[in-house]
Biopython code that builds the backbone (N, CA, C, O; Angstrom):
import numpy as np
from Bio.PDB.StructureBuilder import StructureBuilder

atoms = [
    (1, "UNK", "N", (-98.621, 45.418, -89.436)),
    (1, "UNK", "CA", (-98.399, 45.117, -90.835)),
    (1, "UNK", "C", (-97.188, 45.860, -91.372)),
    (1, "UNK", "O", (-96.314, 45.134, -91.846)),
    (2, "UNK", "N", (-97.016, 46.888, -91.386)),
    (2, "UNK", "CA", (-96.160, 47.802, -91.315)),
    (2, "UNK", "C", (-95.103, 47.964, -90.338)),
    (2, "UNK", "O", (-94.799, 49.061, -89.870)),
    (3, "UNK", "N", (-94.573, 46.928, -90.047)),
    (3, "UNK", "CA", (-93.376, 47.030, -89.164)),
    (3, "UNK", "C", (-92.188, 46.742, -89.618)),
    (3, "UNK", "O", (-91.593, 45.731, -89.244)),
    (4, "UNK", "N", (-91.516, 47.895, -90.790)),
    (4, "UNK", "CA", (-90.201, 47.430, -91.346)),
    (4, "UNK", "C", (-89.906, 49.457, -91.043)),
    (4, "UNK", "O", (-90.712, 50.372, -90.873)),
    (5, "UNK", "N", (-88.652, 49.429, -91.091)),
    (5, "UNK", "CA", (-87.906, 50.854, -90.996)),
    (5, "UNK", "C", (-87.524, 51.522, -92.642)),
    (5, "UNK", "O", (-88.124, 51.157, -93.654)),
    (6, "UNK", "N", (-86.478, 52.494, -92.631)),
    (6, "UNK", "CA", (-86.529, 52.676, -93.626)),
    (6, "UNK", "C", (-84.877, 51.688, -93.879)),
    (6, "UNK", "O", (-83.977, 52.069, -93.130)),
    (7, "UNK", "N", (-84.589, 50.778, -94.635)),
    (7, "UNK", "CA", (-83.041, 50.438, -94.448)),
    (7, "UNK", "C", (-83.538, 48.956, -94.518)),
    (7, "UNK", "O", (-83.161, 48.071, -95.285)),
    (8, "UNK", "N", (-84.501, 48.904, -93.502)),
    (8, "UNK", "CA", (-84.441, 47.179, -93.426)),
    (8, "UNK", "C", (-84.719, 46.556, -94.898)),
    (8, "UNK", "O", (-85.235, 47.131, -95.856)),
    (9, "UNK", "N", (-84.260, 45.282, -94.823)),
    (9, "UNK", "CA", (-84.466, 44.863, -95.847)),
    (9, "UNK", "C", (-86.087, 44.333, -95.989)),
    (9, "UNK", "O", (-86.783, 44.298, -94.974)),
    (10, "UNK", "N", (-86.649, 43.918, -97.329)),
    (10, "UNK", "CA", (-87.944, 43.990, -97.933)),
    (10, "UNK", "C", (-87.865, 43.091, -98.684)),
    (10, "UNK", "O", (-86.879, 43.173, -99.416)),
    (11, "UNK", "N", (-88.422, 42.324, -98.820)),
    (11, "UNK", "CA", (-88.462, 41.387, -99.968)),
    (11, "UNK", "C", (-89.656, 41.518, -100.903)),
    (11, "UNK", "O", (-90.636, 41.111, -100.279)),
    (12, "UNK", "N", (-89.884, 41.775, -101.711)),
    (12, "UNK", "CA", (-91.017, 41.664, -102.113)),
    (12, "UNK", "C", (-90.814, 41.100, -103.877)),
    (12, "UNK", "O", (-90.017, 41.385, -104.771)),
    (13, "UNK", "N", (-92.098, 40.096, -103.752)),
    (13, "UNK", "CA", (-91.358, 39.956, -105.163)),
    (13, "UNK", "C", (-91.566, 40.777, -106.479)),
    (13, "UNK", "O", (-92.469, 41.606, -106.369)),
    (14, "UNK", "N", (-90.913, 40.743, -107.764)),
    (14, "UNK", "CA", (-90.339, 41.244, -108.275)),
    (14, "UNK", "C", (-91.385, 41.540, -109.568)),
    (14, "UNK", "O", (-91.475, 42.582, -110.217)),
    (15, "UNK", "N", (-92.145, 40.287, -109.731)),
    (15, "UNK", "CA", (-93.131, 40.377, -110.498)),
    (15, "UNK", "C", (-94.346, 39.249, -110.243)),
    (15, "UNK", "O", (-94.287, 38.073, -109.884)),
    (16, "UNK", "N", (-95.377, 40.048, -110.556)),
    (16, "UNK", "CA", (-96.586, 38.803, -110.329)),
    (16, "UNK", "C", (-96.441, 37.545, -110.506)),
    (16, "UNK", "O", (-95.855, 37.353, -111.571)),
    (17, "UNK", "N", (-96.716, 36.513, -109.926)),
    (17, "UNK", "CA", (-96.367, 34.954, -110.272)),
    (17, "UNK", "C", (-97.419, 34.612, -111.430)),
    (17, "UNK", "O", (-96.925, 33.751, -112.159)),
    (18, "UNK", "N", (-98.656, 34.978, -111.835)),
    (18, "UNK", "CA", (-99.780, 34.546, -112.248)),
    (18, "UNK", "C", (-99.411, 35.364, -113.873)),
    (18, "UNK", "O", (-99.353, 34.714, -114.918)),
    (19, "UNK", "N", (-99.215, 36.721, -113.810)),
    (19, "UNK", "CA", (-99.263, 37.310, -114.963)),
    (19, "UNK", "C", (-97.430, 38.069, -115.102)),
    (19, "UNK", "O", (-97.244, 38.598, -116.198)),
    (20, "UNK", "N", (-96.673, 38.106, -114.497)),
    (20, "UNK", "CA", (-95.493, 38.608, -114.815)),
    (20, "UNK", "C", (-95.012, 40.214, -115.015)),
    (20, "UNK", "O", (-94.003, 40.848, -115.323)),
    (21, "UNK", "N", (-96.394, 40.435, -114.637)),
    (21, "UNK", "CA", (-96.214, 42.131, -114.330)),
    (21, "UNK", "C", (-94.981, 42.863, -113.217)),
    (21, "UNK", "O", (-94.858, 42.654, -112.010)),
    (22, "UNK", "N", (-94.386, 43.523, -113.866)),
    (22, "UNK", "CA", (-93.548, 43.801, -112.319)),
    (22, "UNK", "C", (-94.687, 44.551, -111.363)),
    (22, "UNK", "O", (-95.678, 45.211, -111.677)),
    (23, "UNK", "N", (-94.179, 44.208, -110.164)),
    (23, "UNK", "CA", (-94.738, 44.959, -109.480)),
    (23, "UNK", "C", (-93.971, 45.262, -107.991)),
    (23, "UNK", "O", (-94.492, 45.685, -106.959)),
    (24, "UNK", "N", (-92.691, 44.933, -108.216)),
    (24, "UNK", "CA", (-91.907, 45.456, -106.926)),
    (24, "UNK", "C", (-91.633, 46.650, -106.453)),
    (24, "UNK", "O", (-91.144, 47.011, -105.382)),
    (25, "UNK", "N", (-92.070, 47.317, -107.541)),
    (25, "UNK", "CA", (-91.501, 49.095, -107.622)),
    (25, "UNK", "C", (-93.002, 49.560, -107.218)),
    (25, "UNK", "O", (-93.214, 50.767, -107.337)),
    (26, "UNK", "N", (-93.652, 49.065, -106.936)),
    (26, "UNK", "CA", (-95.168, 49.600, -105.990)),
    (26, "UNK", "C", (-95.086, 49.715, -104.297)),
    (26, "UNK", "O", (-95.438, 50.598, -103.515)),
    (27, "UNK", "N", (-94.472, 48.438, -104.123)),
    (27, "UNK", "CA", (-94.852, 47.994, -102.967)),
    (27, "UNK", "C", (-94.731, 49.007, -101.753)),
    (27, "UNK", "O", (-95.445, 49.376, -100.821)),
    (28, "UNK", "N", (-93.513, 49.256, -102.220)),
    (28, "UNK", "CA", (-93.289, 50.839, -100.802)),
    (28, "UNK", "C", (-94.328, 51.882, -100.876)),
    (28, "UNK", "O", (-94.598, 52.465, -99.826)),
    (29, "UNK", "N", (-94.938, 52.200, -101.931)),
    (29, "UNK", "CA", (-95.378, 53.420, -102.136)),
    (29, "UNK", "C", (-96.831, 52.883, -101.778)),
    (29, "UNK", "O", (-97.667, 53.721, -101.440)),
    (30, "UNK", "N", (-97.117, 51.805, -101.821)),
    (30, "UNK", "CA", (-98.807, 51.259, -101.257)),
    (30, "UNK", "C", (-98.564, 51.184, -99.666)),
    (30, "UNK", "O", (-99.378, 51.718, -98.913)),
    (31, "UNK", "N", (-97.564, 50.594, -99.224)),
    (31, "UNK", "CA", (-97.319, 51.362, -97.715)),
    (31, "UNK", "C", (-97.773, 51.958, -97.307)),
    (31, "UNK", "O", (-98.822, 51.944, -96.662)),
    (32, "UNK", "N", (-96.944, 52.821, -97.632)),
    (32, "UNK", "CA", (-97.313, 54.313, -97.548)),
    (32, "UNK", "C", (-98.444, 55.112, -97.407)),
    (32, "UNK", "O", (-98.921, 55.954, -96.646)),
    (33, "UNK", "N", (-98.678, 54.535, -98.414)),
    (33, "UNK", "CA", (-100.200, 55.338, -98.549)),
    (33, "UNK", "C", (-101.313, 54.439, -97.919)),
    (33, "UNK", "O", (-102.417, 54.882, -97.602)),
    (34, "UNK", "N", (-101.082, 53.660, -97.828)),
    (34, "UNK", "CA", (-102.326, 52.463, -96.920)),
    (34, "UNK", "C", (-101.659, 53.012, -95.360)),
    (34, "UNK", "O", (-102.659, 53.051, -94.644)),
    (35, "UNK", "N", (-100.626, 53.387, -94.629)),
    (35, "UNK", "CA", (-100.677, 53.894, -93.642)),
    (35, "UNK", "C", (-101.126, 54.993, -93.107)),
    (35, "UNK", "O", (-101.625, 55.206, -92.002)),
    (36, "UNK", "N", (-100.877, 55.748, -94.091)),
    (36, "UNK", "CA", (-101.954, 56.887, -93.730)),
    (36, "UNK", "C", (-103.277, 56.393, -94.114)),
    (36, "UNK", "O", (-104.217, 56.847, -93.462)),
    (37, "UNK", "N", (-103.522, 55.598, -94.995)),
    (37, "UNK", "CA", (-105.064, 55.389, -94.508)),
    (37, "UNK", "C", (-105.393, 55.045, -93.209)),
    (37, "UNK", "O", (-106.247, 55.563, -92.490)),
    (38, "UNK", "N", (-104.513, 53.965, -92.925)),
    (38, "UNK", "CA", (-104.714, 53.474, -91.338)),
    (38, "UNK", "C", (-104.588, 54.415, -90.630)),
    (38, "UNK", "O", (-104.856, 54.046, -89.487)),
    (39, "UNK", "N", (-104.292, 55.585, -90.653)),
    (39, "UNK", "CA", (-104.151, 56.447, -89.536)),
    (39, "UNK", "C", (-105.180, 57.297, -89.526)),
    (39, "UNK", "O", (-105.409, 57.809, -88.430)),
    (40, "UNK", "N", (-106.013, 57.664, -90.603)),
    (40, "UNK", "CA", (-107.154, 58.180, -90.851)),
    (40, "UNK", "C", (-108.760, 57.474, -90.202)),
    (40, "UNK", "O", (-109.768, 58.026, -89.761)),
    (41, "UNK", "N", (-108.425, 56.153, -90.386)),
    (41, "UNK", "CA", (-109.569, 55.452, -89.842)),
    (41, "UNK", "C", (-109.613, 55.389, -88.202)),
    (41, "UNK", "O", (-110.602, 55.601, -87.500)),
    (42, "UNK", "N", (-108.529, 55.106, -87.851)),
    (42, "UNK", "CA", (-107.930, 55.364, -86.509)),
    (42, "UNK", "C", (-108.791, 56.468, -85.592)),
    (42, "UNK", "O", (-109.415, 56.501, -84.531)),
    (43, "UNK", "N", (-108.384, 57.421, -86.787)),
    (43, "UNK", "CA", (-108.322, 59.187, -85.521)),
    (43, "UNK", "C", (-109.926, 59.448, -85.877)),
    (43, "UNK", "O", (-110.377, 60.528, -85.497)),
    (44, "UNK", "N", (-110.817, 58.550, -86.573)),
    (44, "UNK", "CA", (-111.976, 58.882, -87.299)),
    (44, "UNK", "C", (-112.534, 59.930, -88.135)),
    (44, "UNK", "O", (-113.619, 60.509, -88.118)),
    (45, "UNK", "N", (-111.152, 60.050, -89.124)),
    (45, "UNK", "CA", (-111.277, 60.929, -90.137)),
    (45, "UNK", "C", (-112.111, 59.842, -91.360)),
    (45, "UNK", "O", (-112.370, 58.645, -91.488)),
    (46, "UNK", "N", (-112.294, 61.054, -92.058)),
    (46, "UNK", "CA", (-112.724, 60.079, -93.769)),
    (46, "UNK", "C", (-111.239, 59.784, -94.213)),
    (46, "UNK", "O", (-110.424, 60.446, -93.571)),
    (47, "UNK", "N", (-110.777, 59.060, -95.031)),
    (47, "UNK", "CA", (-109.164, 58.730, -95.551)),
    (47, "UNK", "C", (-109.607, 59.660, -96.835)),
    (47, "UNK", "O", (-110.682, 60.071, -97.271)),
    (48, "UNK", "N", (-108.236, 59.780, -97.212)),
    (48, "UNK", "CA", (-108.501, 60.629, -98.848)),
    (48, "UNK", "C", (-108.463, 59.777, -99.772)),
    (48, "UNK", "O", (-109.156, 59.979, -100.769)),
    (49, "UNK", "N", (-107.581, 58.508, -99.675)),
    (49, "UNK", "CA", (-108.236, 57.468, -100.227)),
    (49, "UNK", "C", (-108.436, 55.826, -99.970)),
    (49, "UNK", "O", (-107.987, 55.061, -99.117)),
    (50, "UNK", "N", (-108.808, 55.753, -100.451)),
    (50, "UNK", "CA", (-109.692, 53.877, -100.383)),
    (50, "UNK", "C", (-108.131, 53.012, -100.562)),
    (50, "UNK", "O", (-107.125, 53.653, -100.864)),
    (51, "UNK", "N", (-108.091, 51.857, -100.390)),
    (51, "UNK", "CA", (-107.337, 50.571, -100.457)),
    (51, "UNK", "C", (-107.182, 50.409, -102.188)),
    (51, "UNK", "O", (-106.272, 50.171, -102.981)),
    (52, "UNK", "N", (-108.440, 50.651, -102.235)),
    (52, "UNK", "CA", (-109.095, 50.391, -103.913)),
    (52, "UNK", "C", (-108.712, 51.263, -104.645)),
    (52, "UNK", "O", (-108.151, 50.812, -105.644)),
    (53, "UNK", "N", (-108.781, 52.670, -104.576)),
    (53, "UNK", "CA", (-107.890, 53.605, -105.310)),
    (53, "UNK", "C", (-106.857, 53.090, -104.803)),
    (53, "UNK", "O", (-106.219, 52.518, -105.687)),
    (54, "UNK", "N", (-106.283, 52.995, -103.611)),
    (54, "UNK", "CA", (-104.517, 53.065, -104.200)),
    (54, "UNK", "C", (-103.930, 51.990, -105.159)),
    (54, "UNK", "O", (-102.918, 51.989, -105.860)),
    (55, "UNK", "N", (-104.707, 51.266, -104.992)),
    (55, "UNK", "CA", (-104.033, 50.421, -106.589)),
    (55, "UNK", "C", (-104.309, 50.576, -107.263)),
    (55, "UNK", "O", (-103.390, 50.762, -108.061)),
    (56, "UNK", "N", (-105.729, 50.719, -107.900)),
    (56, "UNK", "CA", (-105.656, 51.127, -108.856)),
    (56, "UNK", "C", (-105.199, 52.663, -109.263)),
    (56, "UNK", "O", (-105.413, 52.979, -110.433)),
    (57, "UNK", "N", (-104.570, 53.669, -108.373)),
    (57, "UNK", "CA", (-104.133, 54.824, -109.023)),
    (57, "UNK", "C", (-102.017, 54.449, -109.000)),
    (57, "UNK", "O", (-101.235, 55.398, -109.058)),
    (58, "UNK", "N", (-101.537, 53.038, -108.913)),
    (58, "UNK", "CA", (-100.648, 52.796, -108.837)),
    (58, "UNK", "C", (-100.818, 51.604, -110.140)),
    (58, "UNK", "O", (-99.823, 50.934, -110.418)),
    (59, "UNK", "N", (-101.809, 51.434, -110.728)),
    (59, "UNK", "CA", (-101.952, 50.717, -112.140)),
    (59, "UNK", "C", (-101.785, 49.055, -111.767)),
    (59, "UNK", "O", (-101.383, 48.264, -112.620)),
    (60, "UNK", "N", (-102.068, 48.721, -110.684)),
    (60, "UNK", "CA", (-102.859, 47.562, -110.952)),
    (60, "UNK", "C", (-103.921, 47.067, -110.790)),
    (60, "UNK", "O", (-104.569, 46.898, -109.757)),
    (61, "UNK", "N", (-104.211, 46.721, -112.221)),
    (61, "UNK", "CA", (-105.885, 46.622, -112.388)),
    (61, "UNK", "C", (-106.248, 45.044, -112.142)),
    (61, "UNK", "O", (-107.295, 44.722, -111.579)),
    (62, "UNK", "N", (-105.282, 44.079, -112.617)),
    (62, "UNK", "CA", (-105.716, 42.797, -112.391)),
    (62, "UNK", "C", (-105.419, 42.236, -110.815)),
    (62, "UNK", "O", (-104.494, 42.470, -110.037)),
    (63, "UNK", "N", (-106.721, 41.324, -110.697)),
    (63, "UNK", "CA", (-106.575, 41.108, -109.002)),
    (63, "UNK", "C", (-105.744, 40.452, -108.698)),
    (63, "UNK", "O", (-105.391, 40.361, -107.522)),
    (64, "UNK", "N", (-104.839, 39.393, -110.285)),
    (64, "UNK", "CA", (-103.393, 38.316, -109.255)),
    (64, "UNK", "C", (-102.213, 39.397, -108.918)),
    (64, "UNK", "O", (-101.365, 39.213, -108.046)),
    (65, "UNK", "N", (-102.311, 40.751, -109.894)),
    (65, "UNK", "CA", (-101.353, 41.478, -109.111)),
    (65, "UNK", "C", (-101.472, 42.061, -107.546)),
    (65, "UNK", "O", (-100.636, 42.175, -106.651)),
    (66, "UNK", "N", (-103.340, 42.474, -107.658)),
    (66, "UNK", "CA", (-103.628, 43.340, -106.302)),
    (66, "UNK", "C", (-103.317, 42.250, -105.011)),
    (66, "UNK", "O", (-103.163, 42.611, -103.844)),
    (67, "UNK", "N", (-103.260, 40.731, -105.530)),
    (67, "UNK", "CA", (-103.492, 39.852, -104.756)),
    (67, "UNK", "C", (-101.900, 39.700, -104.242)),
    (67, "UNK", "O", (-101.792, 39.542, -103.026)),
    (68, "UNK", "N", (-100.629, 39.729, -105.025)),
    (68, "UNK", "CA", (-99.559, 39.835, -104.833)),
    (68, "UNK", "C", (-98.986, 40.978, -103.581)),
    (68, "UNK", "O", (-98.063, 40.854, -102.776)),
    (69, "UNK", "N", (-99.859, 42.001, -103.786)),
    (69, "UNK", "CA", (-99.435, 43.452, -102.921)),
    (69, "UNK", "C", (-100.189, 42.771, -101.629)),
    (69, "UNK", "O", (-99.464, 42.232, -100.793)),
    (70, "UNK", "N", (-101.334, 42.771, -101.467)),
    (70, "UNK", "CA", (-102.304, 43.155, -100.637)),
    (70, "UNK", "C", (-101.866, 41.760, -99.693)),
    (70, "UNK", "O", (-101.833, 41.933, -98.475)),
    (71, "UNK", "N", (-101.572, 40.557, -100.167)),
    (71, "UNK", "CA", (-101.196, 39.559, -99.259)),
    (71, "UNK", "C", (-99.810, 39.191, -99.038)),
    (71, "UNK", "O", (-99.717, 38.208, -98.303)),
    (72, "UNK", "N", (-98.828, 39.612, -99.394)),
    (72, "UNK", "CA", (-97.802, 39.884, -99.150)),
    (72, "UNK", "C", (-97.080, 40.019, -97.552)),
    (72, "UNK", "O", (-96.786, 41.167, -97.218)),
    (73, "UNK", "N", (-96.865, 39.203, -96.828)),
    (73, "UNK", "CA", (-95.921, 38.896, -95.517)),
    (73, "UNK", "C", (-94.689, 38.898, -95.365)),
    (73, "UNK", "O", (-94.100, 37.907, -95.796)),
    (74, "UNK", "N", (-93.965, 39.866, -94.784)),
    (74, "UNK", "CA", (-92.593, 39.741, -94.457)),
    (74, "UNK", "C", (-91.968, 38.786, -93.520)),
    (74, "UNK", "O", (-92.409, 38.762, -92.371)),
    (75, "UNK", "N", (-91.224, 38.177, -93.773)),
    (75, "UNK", "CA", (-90.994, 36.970, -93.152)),
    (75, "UNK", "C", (-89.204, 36.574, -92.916)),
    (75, "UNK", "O", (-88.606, 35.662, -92.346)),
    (76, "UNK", "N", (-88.798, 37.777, -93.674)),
    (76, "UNK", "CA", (-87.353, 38.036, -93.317)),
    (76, "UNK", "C", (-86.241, 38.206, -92.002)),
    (76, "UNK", "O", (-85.053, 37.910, -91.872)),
    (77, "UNK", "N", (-87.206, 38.801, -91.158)),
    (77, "UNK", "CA", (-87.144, 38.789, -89.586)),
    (77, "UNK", "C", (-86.968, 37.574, -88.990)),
    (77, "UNK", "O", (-86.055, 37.238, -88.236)),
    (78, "UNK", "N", (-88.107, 36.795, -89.461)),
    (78, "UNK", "CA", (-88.256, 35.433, -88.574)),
    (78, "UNK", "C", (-87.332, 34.343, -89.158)),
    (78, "UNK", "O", (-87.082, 33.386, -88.424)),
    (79, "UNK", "N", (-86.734, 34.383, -90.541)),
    (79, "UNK", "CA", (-86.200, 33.756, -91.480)),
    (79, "UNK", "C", (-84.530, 33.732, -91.250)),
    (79, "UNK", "O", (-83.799, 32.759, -91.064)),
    (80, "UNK", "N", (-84.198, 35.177, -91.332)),
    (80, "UNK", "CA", (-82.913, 35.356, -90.944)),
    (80, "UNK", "C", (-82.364, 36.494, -89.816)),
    (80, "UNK", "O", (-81.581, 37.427, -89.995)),
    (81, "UNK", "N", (-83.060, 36.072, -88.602)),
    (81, "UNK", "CA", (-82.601, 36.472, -87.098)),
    (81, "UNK", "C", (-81.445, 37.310, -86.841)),
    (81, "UNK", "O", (-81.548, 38.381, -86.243)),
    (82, "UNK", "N", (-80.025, 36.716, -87.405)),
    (82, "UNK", "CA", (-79.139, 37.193, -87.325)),
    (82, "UNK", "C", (-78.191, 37.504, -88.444)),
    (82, "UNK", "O", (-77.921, 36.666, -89.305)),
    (83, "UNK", "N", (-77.558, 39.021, -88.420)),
    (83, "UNK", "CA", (-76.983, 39.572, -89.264)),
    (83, "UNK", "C", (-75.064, 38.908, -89.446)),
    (83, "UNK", "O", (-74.320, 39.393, -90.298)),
]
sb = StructureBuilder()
sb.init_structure("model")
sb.init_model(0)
sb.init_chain("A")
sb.init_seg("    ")
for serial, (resi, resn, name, xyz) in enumerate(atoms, 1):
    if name == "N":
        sb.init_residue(resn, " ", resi, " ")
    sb.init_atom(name, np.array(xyz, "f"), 0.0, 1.0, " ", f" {name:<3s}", serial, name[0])
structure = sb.get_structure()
């Protein structure tokens, strides 16, 4: 899921389609922090936090935004191959 570097490009969009919230300025930072969750479940630690806190401690409360983050596919790779 997490297979972009730091540099590559990201698309993500810019604001919710449903409600118009921005929400592009999240997306890295739910990464982030959903990878270390994944790495917590992994090594069979407890995570420090849930999927569910991280959005909502990143302020989105409505689900067409959580739905924007959480299903979100990069498709830039397969789209444009060559630089």
């Amino acid at each position: 899921m997490l297979d972009y570097n730091i540099g590559d490009i990201v698309i993500i969009p810019v604001r919710c389609f449903t409600c118009g919230k921005i929400i592009g300025d999240v997306y890295e930072e739910y990464t982030k922090r959903y990878a270390e969750y994944q790495k917590a479940i992994k090594a069979g630690e407890k995570p420090k936090e849930t999927p569910k806190e991280i959005l909502d401690s990143l302020g989105l409360d409505r689900y067409c935004c959580r739905r924007m983050i959480l299903t979100h596919v990069e498709l830039i790779g397969e789209s444009a191959p060559y630089e």
